[in-house]
N, CA, C and O atoms as a DFTB+ gen file, in Angstrom:
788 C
 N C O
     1  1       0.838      -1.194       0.000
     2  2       0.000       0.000       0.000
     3  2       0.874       1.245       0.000
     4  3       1.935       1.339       0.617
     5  1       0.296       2.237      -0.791
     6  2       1.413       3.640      -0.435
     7  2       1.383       4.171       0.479
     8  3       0.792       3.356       1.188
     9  1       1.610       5.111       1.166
    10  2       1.661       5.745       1.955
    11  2       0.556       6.590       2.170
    12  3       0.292       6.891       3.335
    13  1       0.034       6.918       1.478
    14  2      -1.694       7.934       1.265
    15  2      -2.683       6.779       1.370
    16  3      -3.639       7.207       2.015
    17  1      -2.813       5.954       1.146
    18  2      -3.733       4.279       1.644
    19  2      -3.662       4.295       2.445
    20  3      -4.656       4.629       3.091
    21  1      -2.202       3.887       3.269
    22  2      -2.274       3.491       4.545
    23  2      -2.697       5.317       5.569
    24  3      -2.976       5.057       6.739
    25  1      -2.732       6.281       5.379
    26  2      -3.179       6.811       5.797
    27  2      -4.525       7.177       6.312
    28  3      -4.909       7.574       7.412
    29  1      -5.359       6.826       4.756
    30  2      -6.756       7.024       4.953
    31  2      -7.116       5.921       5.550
    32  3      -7.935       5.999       6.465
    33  1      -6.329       4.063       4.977
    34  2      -6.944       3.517       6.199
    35  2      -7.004       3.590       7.358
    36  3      -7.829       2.870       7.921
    37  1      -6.168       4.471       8.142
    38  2      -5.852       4.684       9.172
    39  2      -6.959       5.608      10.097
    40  3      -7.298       5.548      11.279
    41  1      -7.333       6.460       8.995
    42  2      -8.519       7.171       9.400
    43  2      -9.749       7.024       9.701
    44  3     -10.564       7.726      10.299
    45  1      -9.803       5.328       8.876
    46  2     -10.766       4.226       8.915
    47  2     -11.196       3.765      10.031
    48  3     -12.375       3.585      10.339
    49  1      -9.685       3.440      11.048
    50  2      -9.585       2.893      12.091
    51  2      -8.077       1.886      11.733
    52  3      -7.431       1.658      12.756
    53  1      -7.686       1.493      10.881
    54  2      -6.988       0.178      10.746
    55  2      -5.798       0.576      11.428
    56  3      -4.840       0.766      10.678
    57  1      -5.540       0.803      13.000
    58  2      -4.206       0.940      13.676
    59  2      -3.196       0.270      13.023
    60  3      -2.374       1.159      12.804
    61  1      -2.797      -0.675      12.615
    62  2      -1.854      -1.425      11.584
    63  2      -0.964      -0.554      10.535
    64  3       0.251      -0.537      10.334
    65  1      -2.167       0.246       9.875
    66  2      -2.008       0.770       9.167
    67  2      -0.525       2.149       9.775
    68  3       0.697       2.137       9.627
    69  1      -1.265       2.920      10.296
    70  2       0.089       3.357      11.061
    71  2       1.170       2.810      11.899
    72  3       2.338       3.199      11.900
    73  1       0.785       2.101      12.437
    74  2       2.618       1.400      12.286
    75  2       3.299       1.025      11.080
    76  3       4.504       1.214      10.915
    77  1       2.576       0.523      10.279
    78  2       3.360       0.786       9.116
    79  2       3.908       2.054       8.448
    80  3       4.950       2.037       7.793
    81  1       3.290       2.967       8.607
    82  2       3.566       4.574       8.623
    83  2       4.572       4.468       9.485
    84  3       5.705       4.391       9.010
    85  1       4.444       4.448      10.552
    86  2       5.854       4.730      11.198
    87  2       7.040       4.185      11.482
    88  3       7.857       4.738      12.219
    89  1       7.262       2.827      10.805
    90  2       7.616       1.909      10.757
    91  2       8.806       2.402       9.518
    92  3      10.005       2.536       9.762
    93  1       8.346       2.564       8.545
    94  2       8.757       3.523       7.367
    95  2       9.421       4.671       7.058
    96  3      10.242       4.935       6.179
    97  1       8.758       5.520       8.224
    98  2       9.442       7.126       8.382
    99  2      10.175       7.216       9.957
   100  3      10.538       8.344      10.288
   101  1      10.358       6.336      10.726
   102  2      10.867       6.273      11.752
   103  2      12.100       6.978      11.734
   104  3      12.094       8.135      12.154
   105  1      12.919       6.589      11.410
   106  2      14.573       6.883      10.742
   107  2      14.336       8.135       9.914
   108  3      14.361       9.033      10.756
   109  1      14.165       8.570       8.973
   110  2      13.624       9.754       8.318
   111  2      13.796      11.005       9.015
   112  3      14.531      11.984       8.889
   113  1      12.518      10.509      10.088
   114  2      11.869      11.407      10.622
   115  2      13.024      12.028      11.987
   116  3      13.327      13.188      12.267
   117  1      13.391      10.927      12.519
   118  2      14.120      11.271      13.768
   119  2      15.332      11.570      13.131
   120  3      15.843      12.450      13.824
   121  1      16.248      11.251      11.956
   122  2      17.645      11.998      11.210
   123  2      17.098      13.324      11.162
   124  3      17.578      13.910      12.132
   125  1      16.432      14.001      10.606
   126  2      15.769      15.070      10.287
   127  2      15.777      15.906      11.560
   128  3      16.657      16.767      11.580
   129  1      15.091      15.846      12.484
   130  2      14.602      16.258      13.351
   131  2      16.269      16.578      13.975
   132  3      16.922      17.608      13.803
   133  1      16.621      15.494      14.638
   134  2      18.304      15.672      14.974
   135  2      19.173      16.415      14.268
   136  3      19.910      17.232      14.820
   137  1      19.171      16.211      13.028
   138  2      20.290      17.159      12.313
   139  2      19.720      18.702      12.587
   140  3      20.528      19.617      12.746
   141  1      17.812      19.017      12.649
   142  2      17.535      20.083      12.355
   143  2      17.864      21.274      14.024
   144  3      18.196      22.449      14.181
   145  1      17.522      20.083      14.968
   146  2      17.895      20.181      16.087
   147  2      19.248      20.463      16.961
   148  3      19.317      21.197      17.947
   149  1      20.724      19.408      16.136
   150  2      21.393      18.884      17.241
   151  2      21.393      19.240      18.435
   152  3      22.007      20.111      19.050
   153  1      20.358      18.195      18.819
   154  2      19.923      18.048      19.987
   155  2      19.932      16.343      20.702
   156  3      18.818      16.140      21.184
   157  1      20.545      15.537      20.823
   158  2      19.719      13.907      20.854
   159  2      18.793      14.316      21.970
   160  3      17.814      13.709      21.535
   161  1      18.429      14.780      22.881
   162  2      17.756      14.376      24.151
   163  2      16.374      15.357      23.348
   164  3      15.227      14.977      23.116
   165  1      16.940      16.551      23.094
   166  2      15.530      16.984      22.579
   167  2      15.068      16.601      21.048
   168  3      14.062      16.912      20.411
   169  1      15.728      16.139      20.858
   170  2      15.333      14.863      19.107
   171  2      14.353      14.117      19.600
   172  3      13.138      14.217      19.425
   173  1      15.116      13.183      20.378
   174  2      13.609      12.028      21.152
   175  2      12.553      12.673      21.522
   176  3      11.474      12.280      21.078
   177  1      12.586      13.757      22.374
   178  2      11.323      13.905      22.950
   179  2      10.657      14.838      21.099
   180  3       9.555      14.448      20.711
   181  1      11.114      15.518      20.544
   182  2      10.875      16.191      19.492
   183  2      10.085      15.039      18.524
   184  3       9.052      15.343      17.927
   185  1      10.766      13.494      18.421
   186  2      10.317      12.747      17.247
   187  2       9.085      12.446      18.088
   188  3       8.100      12.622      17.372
   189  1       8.730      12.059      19.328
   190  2       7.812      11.336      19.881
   191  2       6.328      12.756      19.737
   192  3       5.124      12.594      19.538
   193  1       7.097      13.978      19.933
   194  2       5.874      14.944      19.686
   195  2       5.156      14.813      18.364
   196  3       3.953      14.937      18.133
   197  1       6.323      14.489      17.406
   198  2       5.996      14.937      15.930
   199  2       4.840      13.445      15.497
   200  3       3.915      13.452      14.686
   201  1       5.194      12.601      16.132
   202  2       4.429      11.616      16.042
   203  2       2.846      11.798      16.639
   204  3       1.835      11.604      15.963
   205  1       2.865      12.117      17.730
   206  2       1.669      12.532      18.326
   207  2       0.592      13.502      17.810
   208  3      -0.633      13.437      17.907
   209  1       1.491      14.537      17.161
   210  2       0.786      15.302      16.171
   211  2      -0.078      14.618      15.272
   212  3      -1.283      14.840      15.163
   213  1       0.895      13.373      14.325
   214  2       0.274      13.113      13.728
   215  2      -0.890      12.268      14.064
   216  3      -1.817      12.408      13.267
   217  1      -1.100      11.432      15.020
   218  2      -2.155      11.218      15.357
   219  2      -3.500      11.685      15.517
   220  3      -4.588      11.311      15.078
   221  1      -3.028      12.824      16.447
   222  2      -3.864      13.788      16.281
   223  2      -4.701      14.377      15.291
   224  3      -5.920      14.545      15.341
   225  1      -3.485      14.820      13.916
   226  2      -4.037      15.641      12.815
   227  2      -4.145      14.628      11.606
   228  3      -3.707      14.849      10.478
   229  1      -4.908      13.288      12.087
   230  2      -4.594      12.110      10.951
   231  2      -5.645      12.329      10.169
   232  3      -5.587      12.432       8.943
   233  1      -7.192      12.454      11.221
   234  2      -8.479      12.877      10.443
   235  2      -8.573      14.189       9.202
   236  3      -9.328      14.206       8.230
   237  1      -7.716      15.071       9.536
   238  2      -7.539      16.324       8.882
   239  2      -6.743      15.837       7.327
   240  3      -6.772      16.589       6.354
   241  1      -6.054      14.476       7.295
   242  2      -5.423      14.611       6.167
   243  2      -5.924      14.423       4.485
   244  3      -6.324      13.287       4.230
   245  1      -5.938      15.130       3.656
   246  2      -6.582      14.880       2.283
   247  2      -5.314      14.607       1.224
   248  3      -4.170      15.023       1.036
   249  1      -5.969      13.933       0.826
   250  2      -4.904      13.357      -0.255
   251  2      -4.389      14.704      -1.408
   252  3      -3.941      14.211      -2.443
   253  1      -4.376      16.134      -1.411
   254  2      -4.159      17.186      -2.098
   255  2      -2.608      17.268      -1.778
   256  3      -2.052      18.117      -2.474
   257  1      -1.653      16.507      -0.777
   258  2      -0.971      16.591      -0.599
   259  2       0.120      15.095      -0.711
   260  3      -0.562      14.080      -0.573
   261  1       1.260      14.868      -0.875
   262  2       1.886      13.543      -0.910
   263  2       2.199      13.579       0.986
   264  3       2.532      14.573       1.631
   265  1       1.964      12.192       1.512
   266  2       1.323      11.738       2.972
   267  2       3.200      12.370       3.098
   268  3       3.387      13.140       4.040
   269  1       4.502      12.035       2.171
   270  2       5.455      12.684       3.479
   271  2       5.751      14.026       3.145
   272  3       6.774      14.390       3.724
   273  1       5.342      14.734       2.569
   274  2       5.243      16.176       2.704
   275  2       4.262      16.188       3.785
   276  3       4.684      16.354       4.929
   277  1       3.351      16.075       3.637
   278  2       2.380      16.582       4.781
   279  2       3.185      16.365       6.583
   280  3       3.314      17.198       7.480
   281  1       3.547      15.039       6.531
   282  2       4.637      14.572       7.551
   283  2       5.666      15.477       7.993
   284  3       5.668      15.892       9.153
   285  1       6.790      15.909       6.915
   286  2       7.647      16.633       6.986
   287  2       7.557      17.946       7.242
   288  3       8.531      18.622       7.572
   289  1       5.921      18.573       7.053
   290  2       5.549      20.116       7.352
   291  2       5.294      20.068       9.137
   292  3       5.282      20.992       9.950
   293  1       5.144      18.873       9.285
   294  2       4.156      18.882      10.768
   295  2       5.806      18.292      11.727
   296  3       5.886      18.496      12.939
   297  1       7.032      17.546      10.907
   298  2       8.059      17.687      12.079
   299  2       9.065      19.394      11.634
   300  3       9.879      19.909      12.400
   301  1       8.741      19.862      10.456
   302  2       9.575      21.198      10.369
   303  2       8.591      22.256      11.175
   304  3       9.270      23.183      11.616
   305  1       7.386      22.366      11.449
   306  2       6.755      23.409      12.455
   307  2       6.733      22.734      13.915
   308  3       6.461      23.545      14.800
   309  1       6.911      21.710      14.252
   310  2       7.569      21.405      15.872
   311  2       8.870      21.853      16.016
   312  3       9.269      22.427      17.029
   313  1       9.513      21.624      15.090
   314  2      11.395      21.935      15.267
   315  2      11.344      23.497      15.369
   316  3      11.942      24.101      16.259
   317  1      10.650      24.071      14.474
   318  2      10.584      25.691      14.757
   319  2      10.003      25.922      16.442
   320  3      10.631      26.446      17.362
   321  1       9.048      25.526      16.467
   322  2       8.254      25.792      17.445
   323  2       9.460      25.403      18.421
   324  3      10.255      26.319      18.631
   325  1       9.688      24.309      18.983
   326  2      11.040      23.715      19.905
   327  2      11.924      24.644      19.674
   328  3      12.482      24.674      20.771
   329  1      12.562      25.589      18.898
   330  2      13.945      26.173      19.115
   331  2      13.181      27.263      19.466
   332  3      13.717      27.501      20.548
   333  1      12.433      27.995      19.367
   334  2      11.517      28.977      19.851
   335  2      11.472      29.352      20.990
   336  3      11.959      30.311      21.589
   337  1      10.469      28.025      21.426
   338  2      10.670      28.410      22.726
   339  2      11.803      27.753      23.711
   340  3      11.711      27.822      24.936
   341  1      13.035      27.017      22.927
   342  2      14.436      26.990      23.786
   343  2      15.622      27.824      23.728
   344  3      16.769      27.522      24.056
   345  1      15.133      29.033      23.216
   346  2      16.083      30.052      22.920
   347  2      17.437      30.080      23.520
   348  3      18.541      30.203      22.990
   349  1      17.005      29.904      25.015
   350  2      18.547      30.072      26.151
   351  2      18.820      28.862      25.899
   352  3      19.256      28.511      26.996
   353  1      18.878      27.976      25.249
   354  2      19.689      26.449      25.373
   355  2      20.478      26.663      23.988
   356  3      20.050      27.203      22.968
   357  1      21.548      26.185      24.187
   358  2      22.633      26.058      23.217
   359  2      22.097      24.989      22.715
   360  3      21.834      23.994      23.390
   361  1      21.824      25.133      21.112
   362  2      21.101      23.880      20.421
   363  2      21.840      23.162      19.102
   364  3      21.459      22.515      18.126
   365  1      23.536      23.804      19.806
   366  2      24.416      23.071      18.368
   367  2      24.663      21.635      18.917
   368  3      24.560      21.189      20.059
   369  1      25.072      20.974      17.582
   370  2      25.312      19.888      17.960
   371  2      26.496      19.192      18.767
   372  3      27.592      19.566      18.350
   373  1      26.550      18.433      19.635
   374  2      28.089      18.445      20.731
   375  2      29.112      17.922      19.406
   376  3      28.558      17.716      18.326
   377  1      30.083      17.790      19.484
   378  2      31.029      17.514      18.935
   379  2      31.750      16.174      19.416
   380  3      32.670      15.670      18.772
   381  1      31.302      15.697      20.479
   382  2      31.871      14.182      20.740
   383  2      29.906      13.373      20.805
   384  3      29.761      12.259      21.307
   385  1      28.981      13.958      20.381
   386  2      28.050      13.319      20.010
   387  2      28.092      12.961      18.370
   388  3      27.594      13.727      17.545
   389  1      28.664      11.866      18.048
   390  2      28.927      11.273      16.562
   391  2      27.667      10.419      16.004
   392  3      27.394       9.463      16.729
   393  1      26.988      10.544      15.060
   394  2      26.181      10.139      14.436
   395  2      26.588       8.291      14.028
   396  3      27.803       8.106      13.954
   397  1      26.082       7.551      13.884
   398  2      26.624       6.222      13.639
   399  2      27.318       5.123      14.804
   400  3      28.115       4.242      14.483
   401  1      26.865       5.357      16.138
   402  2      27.235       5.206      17.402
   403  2      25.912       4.140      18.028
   404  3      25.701       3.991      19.232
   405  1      24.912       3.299      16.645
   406  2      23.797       2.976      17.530
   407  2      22.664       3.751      17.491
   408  3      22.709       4.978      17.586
   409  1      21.512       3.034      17.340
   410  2      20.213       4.121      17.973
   411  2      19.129       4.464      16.531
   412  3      18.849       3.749      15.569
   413  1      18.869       5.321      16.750
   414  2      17.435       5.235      14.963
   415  2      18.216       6.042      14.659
   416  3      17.865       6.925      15.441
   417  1      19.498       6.694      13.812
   418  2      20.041       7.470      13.522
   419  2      21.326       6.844      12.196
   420  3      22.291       7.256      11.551
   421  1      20.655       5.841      12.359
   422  2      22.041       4.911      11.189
   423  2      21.923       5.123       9.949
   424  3      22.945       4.860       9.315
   425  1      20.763       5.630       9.152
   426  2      20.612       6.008       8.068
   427  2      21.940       6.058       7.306
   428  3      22.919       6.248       8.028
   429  1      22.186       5.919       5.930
   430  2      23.165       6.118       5.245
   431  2      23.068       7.972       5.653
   432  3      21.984       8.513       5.872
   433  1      24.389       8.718       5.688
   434  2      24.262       9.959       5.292
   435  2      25.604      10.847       4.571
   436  3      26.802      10.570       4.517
   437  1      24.915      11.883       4.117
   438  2      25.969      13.015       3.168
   439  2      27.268      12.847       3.582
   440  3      28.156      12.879       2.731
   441  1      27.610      12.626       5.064
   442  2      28.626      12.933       5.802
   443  2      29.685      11.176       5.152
   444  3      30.807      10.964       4.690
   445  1      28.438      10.311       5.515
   446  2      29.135       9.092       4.940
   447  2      30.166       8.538       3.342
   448  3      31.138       7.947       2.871
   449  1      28.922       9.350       3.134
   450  2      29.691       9.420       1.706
   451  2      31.208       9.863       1.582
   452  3      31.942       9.167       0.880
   453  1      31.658      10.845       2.144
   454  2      32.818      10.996       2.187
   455  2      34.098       9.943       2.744
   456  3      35.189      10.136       2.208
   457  1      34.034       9.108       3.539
   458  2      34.496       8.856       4.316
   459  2      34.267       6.881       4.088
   460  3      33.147       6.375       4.027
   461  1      35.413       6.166       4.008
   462  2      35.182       4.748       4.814
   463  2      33.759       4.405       5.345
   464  3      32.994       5.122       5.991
   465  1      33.575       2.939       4.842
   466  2      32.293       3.008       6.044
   467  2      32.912       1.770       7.191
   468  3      32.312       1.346       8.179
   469  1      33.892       1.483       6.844
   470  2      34.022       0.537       7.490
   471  2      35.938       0.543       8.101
   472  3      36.837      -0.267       7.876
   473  1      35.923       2.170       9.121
   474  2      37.343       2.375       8.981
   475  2      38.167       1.166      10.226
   476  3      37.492       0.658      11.121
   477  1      39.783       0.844      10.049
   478  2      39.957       0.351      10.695
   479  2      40.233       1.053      12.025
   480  3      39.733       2.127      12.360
   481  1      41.187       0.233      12.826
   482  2      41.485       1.411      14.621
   483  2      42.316       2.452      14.149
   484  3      42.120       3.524      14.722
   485  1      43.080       2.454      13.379
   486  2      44.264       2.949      12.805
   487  2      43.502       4.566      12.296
   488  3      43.912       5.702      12.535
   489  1      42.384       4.164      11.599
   490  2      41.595       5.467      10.616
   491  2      40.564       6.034      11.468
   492  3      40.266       7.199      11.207
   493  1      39.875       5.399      12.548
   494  2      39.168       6.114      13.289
   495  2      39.293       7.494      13.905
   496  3      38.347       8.229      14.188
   497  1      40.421       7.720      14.055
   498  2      40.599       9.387      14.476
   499  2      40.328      10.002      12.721
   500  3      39.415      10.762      12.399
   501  1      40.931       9.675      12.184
   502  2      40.690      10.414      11.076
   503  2      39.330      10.892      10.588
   504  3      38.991      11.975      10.111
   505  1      38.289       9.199      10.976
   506  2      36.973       9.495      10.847
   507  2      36.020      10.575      11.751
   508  3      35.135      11.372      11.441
   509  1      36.580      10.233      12.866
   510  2      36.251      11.637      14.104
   511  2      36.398      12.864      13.548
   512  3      35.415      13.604      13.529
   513  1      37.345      13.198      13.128
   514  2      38.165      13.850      13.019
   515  2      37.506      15.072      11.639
   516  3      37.486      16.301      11.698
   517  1      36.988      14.081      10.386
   518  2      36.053      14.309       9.547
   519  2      34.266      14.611      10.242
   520  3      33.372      15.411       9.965
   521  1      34.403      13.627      11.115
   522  2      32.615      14.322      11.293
   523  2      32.811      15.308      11.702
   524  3      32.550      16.161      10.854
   525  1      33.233      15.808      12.807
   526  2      33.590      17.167      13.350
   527  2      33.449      18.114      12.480
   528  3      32.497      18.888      12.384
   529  1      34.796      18.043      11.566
   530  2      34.726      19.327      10.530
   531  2      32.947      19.216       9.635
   532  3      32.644      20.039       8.771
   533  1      32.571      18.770       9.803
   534  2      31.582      18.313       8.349
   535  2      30.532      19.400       9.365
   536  3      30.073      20.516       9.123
   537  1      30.437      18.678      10.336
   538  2      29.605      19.142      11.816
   539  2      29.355      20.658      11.612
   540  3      28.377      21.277      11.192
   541  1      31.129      21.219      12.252
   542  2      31.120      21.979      11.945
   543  2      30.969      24.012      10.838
   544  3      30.813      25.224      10.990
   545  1      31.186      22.891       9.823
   546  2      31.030      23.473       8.259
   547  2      29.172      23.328       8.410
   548  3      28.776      24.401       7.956
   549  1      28.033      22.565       8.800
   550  2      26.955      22.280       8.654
   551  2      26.291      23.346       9.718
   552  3      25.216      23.844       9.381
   553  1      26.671      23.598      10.553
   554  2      26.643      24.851      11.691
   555  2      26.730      26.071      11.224
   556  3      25.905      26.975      11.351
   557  1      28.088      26.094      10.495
   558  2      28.277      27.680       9.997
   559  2      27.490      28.115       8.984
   560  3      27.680      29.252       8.552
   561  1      26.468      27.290       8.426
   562  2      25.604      27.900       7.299
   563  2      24.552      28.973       8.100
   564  3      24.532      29.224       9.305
   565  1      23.953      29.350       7.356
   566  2      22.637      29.952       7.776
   567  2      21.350      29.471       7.491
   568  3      20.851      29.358       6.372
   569  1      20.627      29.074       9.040
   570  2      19.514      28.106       9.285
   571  2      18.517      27.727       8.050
   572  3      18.260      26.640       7.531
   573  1      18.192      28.661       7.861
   574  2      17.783      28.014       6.577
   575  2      17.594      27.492       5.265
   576  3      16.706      27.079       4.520
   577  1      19.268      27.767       5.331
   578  2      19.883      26.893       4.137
   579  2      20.035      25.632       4.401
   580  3      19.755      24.702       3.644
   581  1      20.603      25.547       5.772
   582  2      20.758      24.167       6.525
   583  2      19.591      23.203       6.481
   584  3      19.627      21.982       6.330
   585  1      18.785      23.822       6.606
   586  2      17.130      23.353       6.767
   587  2      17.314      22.547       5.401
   588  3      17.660      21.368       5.477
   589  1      17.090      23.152       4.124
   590  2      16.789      22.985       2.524
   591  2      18.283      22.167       2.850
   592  3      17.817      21.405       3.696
   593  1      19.100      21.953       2.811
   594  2      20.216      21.321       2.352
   595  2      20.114      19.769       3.364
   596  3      20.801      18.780       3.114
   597  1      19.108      19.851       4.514
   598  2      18.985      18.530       5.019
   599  2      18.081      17.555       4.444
   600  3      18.242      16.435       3.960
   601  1      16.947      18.412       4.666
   602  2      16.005      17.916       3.419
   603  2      16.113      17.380       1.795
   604  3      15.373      16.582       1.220
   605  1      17.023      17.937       1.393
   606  2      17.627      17.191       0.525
   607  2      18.108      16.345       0.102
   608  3      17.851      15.530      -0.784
   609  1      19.620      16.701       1.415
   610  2      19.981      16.174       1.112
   611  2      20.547      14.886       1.857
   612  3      21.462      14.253       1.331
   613  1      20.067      14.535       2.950
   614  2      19.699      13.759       3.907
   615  2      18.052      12.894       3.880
   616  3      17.657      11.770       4.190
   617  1      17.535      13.944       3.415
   618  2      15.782      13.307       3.325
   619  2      15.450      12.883       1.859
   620  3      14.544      12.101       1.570
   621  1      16.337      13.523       0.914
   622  2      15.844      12.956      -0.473
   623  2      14.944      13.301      -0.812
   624  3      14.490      12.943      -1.898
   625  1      14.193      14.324       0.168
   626  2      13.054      15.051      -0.965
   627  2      13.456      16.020      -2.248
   628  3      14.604      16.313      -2.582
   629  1      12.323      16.410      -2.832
   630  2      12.420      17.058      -3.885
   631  2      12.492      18.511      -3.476
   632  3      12.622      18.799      -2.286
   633  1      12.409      19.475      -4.453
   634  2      12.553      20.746      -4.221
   635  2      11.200      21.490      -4.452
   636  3      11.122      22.704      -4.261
   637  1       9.865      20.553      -4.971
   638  2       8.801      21.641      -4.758
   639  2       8.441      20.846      -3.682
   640  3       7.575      21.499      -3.099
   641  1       8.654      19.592      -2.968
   642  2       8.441      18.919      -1.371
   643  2       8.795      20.104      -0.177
   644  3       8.027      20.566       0.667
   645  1       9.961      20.363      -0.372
   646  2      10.588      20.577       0.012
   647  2      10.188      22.107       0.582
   648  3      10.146      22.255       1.803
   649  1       9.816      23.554      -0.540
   650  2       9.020      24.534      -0.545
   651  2       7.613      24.496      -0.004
   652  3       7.097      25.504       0.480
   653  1       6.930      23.227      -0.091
   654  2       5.567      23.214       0.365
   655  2       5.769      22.616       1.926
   656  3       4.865      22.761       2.749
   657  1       7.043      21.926       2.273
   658  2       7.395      22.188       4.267
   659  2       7.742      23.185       4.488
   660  3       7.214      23.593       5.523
   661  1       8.707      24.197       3.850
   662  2       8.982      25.135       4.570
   663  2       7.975      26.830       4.318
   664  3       7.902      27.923       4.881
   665  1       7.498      26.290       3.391
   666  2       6.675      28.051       2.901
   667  2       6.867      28.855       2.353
   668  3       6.236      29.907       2.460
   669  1       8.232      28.572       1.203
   670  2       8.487      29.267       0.322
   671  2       8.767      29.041      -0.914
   672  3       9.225      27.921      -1.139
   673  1       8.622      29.850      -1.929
   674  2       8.942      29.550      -3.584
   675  2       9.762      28.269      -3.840
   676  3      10.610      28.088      -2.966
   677  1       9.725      27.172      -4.977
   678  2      10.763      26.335      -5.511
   679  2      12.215      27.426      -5.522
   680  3      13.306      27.382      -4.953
   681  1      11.623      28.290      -6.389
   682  2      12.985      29.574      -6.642
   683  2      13.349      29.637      -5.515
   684  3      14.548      29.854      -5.689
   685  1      13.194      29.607      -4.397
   686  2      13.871      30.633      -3.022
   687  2      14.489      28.821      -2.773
   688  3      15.710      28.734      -2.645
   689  1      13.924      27.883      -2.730
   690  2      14.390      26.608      -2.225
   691  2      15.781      26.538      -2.739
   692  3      16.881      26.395      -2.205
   693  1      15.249      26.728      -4.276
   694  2      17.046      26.490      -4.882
   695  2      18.344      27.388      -4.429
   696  3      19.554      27.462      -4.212
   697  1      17.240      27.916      -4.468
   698  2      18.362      29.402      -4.353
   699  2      19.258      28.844      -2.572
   700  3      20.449      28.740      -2.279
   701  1      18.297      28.667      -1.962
   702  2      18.878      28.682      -0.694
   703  2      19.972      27.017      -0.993
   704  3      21.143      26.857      -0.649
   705  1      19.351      26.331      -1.489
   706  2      20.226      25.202      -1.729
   707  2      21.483      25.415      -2.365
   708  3      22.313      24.508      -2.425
   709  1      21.696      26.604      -2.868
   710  2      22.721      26.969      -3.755
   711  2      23.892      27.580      -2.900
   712  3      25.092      27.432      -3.128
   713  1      23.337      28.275      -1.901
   714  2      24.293      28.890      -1.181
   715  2      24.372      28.150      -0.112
   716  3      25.503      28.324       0.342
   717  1      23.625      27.214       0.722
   718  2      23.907      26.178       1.251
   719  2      24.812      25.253       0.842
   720  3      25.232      24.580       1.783
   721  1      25.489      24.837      -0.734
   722  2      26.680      24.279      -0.799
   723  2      27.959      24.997      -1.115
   724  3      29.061      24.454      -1.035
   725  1      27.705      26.621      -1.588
   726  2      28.383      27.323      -1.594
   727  2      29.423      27.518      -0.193
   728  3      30.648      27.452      -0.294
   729  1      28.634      27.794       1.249
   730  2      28.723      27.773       1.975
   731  2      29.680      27.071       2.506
   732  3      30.737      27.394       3.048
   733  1      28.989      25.675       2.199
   734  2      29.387      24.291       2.924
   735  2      30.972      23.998       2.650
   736  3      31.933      23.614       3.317
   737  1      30.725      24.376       1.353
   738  2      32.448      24.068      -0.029
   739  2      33.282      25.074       1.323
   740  3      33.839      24.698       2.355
   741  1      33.086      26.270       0.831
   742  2      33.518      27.270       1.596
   743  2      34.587      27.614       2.915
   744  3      35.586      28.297       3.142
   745  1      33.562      26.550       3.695
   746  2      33.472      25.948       5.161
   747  2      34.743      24.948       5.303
   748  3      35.712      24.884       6.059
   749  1      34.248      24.189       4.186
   750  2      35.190      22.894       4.342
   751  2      36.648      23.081       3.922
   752  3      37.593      22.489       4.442
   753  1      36.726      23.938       2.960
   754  2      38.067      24.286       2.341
   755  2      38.724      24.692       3.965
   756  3      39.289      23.804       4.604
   757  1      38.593      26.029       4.508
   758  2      38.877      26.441       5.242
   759  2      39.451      25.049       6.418
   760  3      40.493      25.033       7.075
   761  1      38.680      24.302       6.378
   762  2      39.057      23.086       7.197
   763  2      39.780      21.736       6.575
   764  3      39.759      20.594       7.033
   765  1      40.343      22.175       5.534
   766  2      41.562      21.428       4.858
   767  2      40.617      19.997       4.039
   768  3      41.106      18.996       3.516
   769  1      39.247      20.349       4.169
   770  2      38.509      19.274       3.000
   771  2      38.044      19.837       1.632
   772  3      37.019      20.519       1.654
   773  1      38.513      19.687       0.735
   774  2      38.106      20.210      -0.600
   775  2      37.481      18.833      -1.277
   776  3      37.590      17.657      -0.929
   777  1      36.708      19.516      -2.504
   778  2      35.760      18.785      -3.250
   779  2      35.017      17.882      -2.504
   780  3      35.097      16.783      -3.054
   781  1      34.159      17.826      -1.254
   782  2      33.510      17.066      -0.866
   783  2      32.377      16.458      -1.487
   784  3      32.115      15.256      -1.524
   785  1      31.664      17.512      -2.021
   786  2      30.625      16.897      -3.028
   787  2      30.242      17.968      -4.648
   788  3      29.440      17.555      -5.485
């Protein structure tokens, strides 16, 4: 079933039906949320809200929309809402918190690509050593390039998906995607990584 089936059955009643929904976007949803966050402690409680939402707003859903856009609008207005009102909390990501350590967060990602997936003891600092900078370079953008450049390029959505979560033009999406790798290149040079992607 697609994902818009199992929705409306869901609306039906067929509980099944959403676990399979979430079953699906589990990983997705909580990479997303974390990268948009770095936060892990407020990721968890963030994915478990974004979930609840949807429960909540399951009756409301019409098929005028594809079921993970609609998804992805309802965890990008909690993540706003969450940094909002956590203003006084430092919400970068720690730097000895490494992605690939265990946990719903294993997803293949951008960062991987660069790098071994399978380094020996010998290359592990090196691999540290790389998330950090990547980390770092992913920080120094401006938020909402970061936003469009996770979604992308971490979530694999598209770019009018992508405009209809956040609320603005395809044009402004690209655009921001543009200087989001501008940025990133930028970033990374400065930190002795060139041509990353």
């Amino acid at each position: 079933m697609t994902d818009e089936e199992l929705i409306l059955a869901y609306q039906r009643g067929d509980v099944r039906s959403f676990e399979i929904l979430l079953t699906r976007y589990k990983s997705e949803i909580y990479n997303y949320i974390y990268r948009f966050l770095g936060d892990r402690e407020g990721s968890h409680e963030a994915f478990q809200e974004v979930f609840e939402r949807v429960i909540r707003s399951a009756h409301v859903y019409t098929q005028r929309a594809k079921f993970s856009t609609w998804l992805y609008t309802i965890a990008h207005n909690y993540c706003i809402d969450f940094l909002r009102n956590k203003k006084h909390r430092d919400n970068t990501v720690s730097l000895n918190d490494t992605p690939g350590q265990g946990g719903e967060d294993e997803a293949l990602t951008w960062e991987s690509r660069l790098r071994d997936h399978h380094p020996g003891p010998d290359q592990q600092v090196g691999v540290f050593d790389l998330e950090r900078k990547l980390k770092l370079a992913l920080d120094s953008i401006n938020p909402d390039q970061k936003e469009v450049f996770l979604l992308r390029e971490r979530q694999g959505l598209q770019f009018d998906q992508i405009a209809e979560i956040v609320g603005v033009s395809v044009h402004t999406v690209k655009s921001r995607m543009r200087y989001a790798l501008e940025g990133l290149r930028g970033s990374l040079k400065k930190l002795g990584i060139t041509n990353p992607f």
